[in-house]
MIKE-428569 format. One line per field, with one value per residue: x, y, z of N, C-alpha, C in turn; residue in three letters; residue number from 1. Coordinates in steps of 0.1 Angstrom, whole numbers, plus 5000, padded with zeros to 4 digits. Layout:
BEGIN
n_X = (X ...)
n_Y = (Y ...)
n_Z = (Z ...)
ca_X = (X ...)
ca_Y = (Y ...)
ca_Z = (Z ...)
c_X = (X ...)
c_Y = (Y ...)
c_Z = (Z ...)
type = (ALA ...)
seq = (NUM ...)
// end
This chain:
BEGIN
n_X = (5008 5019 5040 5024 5007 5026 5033 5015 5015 5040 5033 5011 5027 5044 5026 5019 5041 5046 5021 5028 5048 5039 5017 5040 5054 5037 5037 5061 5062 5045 5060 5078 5070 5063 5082 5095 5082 5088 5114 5108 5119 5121 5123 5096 5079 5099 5108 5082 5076 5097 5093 5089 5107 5127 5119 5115 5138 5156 5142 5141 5153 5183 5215 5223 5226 5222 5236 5256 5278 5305 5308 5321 5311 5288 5256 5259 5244 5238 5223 5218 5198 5198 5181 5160 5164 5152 5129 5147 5162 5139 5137 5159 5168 5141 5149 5170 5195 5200 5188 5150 5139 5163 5165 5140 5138 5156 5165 5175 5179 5198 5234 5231 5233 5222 5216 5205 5209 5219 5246 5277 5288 5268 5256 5251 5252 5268 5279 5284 5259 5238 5248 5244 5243 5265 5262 5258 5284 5305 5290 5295 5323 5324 5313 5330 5350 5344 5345 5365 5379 5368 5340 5310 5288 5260 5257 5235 5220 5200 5183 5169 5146 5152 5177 5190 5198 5226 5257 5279 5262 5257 5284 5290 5273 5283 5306 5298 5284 5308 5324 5309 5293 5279 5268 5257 5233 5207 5181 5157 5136 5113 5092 5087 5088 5102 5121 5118 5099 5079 5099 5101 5098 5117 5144 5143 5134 5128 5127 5132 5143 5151 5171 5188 5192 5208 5228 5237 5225 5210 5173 5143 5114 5093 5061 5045 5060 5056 5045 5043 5046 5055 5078 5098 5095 5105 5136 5142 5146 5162 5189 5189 5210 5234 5266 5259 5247 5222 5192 5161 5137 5113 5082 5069 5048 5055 5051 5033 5007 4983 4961 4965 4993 4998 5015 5020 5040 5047 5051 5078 5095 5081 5065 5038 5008 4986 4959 4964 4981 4969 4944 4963 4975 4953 4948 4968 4963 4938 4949 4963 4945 4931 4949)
n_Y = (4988 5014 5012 5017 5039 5055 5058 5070 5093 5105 5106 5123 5145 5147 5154 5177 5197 5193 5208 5234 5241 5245 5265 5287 5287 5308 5326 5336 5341 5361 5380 5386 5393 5420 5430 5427 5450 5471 5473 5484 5459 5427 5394 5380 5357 5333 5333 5324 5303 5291 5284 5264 5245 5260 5267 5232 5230 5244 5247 5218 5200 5207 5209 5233 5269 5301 5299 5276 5283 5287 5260 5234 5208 5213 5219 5228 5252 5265 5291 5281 5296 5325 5350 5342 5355 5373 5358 5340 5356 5365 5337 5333 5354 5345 5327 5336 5348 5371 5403 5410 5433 5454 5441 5444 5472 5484 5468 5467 5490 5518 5516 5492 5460 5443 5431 5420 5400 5370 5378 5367 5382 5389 5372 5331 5329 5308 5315 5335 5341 5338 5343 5321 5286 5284 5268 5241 5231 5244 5235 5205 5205 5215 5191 5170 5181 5176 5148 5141 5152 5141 5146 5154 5163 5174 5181 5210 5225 5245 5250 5264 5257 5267 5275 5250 5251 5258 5251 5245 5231 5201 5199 5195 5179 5156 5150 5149 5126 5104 5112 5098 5111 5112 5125 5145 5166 5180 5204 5209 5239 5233 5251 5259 5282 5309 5339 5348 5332 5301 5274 5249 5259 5279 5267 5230 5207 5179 5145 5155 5138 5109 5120 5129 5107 5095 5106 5091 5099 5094 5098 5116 5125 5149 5152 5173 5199 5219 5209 5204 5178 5160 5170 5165 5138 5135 5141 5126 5106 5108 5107 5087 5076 5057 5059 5076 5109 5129 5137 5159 5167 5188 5192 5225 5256 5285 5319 5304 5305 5329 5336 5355 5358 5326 5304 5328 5345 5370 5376 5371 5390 5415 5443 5445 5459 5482 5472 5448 5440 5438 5416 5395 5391 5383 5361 5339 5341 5328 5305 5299 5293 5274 5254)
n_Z = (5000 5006 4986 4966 4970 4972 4948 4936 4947 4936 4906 4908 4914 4894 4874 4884 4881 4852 4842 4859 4838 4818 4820 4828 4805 4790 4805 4802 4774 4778 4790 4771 4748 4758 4764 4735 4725 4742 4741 4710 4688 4672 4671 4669 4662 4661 4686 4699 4691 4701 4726 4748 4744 4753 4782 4788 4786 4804 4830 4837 4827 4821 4841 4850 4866 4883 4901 4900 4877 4873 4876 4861 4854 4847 4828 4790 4766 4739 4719 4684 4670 4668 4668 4678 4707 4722 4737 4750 4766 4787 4797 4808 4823 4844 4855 4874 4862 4856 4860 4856 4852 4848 4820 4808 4810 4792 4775 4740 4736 4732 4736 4756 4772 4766 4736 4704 4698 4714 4737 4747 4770 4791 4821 4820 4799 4770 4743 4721 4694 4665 4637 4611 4613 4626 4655 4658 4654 4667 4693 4688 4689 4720 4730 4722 4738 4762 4761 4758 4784 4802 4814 4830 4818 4794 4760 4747 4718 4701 4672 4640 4617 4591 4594 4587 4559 4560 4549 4572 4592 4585 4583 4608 4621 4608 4623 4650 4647 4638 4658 4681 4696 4720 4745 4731 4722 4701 4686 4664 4658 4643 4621 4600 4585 4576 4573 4547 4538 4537 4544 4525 4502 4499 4503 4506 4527 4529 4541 4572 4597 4584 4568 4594 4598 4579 4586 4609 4630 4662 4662 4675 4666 4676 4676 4684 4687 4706 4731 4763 4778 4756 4745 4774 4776 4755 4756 4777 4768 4750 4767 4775 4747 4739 4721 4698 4691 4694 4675 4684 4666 4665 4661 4653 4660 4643 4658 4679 4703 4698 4679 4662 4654 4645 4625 4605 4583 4583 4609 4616 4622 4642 4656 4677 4671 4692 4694 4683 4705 4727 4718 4714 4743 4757 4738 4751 4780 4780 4769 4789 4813 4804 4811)
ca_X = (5000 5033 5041 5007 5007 5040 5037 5004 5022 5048 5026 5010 5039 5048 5017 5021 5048 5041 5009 5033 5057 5030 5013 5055 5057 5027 5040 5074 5055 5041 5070 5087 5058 5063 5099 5093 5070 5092 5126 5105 5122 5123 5119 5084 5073 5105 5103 5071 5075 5107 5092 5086 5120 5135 5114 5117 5156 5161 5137 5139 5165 5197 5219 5226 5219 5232 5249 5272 5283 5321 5314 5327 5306 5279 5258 5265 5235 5241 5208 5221 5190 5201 5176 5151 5166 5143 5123 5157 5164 5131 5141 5173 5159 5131 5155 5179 5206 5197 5174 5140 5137 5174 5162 5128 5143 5172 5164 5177 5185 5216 5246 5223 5243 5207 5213 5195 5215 5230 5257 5283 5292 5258 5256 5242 5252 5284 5286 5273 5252 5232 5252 5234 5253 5277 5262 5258 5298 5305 5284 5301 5337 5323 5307 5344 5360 5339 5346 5383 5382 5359 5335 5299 5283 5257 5256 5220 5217 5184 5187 5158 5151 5154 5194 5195 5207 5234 5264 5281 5257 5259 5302 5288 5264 5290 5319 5293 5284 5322 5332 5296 5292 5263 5266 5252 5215 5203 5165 5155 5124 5105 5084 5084 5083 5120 5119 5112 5088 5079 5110 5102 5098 5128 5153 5133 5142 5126 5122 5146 5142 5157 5179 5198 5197 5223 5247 5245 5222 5195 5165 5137 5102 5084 5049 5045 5068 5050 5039 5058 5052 5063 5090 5099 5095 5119 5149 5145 5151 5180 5199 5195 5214 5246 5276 5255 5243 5206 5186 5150 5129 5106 5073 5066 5039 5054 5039 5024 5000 4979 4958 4970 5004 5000 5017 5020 5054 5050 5051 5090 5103 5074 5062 5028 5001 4977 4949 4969 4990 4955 4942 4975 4976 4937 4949 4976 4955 4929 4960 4971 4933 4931 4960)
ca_Y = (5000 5022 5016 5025 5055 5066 5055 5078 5111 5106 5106 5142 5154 5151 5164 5190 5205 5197 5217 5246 5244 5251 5282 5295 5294 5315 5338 5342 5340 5374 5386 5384 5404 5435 5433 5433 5462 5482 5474 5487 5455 5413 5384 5373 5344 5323 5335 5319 5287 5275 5290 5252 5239 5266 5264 5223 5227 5255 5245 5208 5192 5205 5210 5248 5278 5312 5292 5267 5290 5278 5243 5227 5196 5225 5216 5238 5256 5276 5294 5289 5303 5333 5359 5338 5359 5374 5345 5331 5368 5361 5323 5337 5367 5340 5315 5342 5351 5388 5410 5410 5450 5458 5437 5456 5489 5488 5459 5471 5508 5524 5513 5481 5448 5431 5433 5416 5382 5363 5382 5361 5389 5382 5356 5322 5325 5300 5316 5346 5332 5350 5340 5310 5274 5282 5264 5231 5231 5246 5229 5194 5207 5213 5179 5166 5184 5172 5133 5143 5158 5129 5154 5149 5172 5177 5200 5213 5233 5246 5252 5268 5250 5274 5274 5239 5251 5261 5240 5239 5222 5194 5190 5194 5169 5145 5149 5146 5112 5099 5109 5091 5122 5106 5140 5160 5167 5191 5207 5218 5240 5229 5259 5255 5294 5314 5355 5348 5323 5285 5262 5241 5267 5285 5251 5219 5199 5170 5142 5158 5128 5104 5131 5133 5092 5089 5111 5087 5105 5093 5110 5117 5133 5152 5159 5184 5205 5231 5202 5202 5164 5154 5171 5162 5124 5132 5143 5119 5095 5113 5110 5069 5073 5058 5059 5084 5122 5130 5157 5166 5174 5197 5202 5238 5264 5298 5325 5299 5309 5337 5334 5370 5357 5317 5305 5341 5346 5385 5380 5366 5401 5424 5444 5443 5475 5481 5463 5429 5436 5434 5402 5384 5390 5380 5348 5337 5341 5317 5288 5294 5289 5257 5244)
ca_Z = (5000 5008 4975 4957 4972 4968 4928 4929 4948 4924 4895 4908 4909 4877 4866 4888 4876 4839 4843 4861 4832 4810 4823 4831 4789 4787 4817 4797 4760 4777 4793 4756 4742 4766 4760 4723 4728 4752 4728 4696 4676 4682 4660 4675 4656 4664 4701 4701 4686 4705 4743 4750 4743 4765 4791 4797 4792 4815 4843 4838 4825 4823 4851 4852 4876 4884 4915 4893 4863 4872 4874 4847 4848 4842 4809 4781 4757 4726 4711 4674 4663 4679 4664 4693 4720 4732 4744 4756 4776 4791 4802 4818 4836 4850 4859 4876 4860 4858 4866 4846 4855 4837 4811 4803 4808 4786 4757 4724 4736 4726 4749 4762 4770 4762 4722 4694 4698 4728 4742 4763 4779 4797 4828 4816 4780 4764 4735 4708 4683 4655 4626 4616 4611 4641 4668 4660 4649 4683 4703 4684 4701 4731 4734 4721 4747 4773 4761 4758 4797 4812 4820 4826 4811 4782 4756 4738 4706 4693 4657 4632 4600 4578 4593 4577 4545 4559 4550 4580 4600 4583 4586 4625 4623 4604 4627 4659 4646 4637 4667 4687 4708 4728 4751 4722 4716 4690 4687 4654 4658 4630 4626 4588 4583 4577 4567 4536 4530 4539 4543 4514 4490 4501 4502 4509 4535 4523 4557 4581 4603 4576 4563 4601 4602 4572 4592 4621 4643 4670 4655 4683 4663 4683 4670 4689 4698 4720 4745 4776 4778 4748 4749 4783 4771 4743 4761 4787 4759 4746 4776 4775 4738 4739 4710 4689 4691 4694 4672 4683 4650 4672 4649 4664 4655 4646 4664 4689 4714 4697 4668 4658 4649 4643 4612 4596 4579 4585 4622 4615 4631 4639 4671 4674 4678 4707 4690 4684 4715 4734 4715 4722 4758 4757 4737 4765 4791 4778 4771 4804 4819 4803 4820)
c_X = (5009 5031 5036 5006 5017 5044 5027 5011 5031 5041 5021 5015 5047 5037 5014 5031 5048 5027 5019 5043 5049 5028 5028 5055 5050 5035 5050 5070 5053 5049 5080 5083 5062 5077 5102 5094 5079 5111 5121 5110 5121 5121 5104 5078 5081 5105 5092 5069 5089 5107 5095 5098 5130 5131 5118 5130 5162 5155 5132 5148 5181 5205 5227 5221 5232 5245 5260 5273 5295 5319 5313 5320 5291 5274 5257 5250 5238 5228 5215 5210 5187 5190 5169 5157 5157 5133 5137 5168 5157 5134 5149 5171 5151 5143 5169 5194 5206 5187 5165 5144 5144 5168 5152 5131 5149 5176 5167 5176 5201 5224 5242 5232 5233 5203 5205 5199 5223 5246 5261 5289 5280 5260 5248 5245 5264 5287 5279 5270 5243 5236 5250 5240 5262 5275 5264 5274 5307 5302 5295 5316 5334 5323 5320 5354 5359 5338 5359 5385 5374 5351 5322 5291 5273 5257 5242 5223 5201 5190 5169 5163 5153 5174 5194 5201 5219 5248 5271 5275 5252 5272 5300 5284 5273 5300 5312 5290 5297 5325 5320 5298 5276 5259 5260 5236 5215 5187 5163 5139 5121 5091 5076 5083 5103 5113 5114 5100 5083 5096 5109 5103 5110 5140 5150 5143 5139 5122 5134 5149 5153 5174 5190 5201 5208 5230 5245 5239 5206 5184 5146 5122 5096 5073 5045 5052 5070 5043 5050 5061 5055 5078 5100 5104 5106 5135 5154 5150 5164 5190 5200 5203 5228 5252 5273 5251 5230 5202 5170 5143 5112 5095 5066 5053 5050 5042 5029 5017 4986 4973 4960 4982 5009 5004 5019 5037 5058 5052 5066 5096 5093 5067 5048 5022 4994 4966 4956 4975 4976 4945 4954 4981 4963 4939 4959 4970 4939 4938 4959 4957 4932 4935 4953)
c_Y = (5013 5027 5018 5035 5070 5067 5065 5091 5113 5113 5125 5147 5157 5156 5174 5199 5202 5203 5238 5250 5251 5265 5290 5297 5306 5331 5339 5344 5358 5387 5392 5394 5418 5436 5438 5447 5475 5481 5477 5472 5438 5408 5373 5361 5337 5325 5322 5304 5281 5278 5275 5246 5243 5265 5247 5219 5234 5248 5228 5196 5194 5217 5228 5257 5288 5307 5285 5271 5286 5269 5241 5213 5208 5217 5228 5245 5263 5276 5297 5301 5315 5349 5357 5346 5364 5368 5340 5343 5367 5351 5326 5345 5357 5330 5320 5344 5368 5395 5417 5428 5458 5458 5448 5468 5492 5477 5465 5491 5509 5521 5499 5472 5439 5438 5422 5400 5381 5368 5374 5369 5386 5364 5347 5320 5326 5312 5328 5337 5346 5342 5325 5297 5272 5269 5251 5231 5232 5238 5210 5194 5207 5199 5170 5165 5174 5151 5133 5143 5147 5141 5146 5153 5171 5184 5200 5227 5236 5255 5261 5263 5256 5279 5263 5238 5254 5248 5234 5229 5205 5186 5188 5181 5155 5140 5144 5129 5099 5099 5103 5098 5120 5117 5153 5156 5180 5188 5214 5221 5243 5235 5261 5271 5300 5332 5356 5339 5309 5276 5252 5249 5271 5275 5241 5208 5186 5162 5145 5146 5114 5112 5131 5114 5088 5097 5104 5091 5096 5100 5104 5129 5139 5163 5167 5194 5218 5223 5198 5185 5156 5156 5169 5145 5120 5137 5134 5107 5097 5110 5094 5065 5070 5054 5066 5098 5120 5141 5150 5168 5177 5203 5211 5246 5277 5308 5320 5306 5319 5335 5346 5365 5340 5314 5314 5339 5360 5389 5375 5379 5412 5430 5450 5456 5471 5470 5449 5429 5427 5419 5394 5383 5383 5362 5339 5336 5332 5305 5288 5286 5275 5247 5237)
c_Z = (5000 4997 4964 4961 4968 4955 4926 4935 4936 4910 4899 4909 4897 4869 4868 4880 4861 4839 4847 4850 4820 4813 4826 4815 4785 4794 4810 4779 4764 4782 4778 4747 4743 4762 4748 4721 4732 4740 4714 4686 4683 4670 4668 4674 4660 4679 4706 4702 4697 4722 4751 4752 4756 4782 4798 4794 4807 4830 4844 4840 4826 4837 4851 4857 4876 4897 4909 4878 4864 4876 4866 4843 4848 4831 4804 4772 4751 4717 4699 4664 4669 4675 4672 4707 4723 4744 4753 4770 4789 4800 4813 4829 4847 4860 4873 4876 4859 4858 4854 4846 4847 4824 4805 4803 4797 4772 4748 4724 4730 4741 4757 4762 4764 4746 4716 4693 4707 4722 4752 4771 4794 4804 4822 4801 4775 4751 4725 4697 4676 4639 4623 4612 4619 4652 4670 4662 4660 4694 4705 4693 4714 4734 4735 4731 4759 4775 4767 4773 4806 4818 4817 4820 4800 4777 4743 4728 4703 4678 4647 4618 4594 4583 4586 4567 4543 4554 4561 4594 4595 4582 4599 4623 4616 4615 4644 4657 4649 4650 4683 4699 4712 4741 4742 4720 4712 4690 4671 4659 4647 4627 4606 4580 4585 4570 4552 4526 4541 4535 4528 4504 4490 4501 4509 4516 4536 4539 4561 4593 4594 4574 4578 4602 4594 4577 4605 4631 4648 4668 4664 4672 4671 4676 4676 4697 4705 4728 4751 4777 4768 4744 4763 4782 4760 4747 4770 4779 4751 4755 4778 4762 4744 4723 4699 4690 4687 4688 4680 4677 4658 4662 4654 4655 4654 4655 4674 4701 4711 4680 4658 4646 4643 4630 4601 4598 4587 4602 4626 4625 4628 4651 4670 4681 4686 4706 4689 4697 4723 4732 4719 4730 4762 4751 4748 4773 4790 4775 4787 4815 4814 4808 4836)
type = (UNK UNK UNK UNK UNK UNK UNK UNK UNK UNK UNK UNK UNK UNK UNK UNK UNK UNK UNK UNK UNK UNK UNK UNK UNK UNK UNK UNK UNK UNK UNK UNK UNK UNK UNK UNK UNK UNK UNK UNK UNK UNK UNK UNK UNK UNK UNK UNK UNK UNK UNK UNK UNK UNK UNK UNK UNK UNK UNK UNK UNK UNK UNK UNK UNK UNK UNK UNK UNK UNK UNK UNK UNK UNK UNK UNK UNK UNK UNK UNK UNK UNK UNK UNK UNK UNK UNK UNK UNK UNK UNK UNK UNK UNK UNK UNK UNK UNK UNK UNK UNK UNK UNK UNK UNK UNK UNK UNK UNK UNK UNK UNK UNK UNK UNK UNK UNK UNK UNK UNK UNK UNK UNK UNK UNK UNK UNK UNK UNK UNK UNK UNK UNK UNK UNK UNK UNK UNK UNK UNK UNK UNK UNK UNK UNK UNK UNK UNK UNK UNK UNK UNK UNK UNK UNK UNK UNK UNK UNK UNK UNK UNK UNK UNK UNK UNK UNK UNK UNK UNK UNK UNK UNK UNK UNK UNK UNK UNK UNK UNK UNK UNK UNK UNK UNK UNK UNK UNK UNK UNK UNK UNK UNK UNK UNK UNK UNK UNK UNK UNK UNK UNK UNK UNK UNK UNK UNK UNK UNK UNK UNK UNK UNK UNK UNK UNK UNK UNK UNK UNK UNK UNK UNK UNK UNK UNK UNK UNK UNK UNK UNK UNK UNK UNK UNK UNK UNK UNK UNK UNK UNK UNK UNK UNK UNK UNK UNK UNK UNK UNK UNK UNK UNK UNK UNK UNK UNK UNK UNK UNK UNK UNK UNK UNK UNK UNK UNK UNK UNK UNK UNK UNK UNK UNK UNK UNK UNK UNK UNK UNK UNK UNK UNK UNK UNK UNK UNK UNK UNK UNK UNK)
seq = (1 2 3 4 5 6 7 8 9 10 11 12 13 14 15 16 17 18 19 20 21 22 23 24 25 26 27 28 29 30 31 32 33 34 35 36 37 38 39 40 41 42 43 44 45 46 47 48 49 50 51 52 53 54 55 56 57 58 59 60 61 62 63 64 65 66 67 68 69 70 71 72 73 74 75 76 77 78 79 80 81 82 83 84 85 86 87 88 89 90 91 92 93 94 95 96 97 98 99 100 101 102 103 104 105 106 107 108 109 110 111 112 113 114 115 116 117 118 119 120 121 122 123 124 125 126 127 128 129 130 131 132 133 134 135 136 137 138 139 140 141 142 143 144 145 146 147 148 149 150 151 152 153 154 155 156 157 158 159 160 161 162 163 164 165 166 167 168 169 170 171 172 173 174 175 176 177 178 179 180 181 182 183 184 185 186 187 188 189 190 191 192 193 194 195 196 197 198 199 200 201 202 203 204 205 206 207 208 209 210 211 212 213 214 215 216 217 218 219 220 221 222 223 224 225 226 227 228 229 230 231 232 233 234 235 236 237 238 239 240 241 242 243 244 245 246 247 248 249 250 251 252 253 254 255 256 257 258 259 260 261 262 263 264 265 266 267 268 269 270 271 272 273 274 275 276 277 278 279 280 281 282 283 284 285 286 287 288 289 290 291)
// end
């Protein structure tokens, strides 16, 4: 009976806090908004879509806090899809590495340390990203290092498809294989939407699922990847990979949460007027009630 009980607290606790991690996306989905808003500029739609990702790395899975930034068995994260900062400013602020208040004041002003792409001058963040094909490439060394050093460490990339064309993330994704960097997991948010169009139209990525299995990779679908427990389910499975590197193929909504901005290309980098602000604070606040 002990242990019926203690299988059923268990159990509400994990639906506890997958229920809390939920309404936290929402609460940082609208934190991201105002920030927009209050910095005049942002890339909102990808914000949107990879809130989910950040949220159940940061506050779930991997082993990082403003307390052990010099430990070395630390894990590591590089936002290559670094035009998502804002959502990932958000994360950081919530998580405490610096103070929301700075943040909102001083976003994308003149002289600001809180620019348009992850600054590592900023606590909490390995490495500048923006320029798009970097991270995996990076991230692959680290993961290297961290074999080479016996370290424990993991290291997480989140990627945007429409970087896939890039070439170097595919010498990454070869060299992570070869060298069966079973410490690496990669997220592509599969949002299917890039600045200029639809991903297929713009260079077709055909099954990306397939497409990471001939270079050797553990390849985790996640049909939805704005559900906390699915994705939750799919990391926990990454971390039983051994002798290969794990991607993610994260099928995300642009613009998630708000029917204002869902799937619209034109919401790629766009800060929204009083009238949509107001609907998609209005949409938010009916997800979160569902929860």
């Amino acid at each position: 009976m002990r242990e019926e009980n203690g299988q059923k607290r268990a159990e509400y606790e994990q639906i506890k806090a997958e229920k809390n991690l939920k309404r936290l996306a929402y609460d940082l989905r609208e934190d991201t908004v105002d920030l927009i808003c209050a910095g005049k500029a942002g890339h909102i739609g990808g914000d949107m879509s990879v809130m989910e990702i950040l949220v159940e790395l940061y506050f779930r899975q991997m082993n990082i806090s403003p307390e052990n930034q010099e430990d070395k068995n630390r894990d590591l994260f590089v936002l290559s899809k670094g035009h998502s900062v804002e959502a990932y400013y958000s994360v950081l602020a919530e998580k405490g590495f610096f103070s929301k208040e700075e943040l909102h004041r001083t976003f994308s002003k003149f002289g600001s340390k809180f620019i348009g792409h992850p600054n590592n001058k900023l606590p909490g963040i390995e490495m500048n990203s923006g320029s798009l094909g970097h991270g995996l490439p990076v991230c692959v060394g680290m993961a290297k290092a961290g074999k080479m050093d016996g370290r424990t460490y993991r290291v997480y990339t989140v990627m945007g498809d429409g970087e896939l064309a890039e070439g170097s993330v595919w010498e990454g994704a070869m060299a992570a294989s070869h060298y069966k960097l079973d410490n690496l997991c990669a997220i592509v948010d599969r949002n299917r939407l890039q600045i200029s169009g639809n991903t297929e139209d713009v260079m077709a990525h055909d099954d990306l699922c397939e497409r990471f299995r001939s270079f050797g990779w553990h390849v985790i679908d996640v049909a939805d990847g704005n559900d906390i427990d699915e994705l939750h389910a799919a990391f926990e499975e990454a971390k039983t990979v051994k002798g290969k590197p794990t991607v993610l193929i994260a099928n995300t909504i642009k613009g998630k949460g708000s029917s204002v901005m869902e799937n619209q290309v034109s919401w790629h980098h766009k800060v929204p007027n009083a009238k949509e602000y107001t609907q998609i604070m209005e949409d938010f606040k009916r997800a979160k009630e569902a929860f």
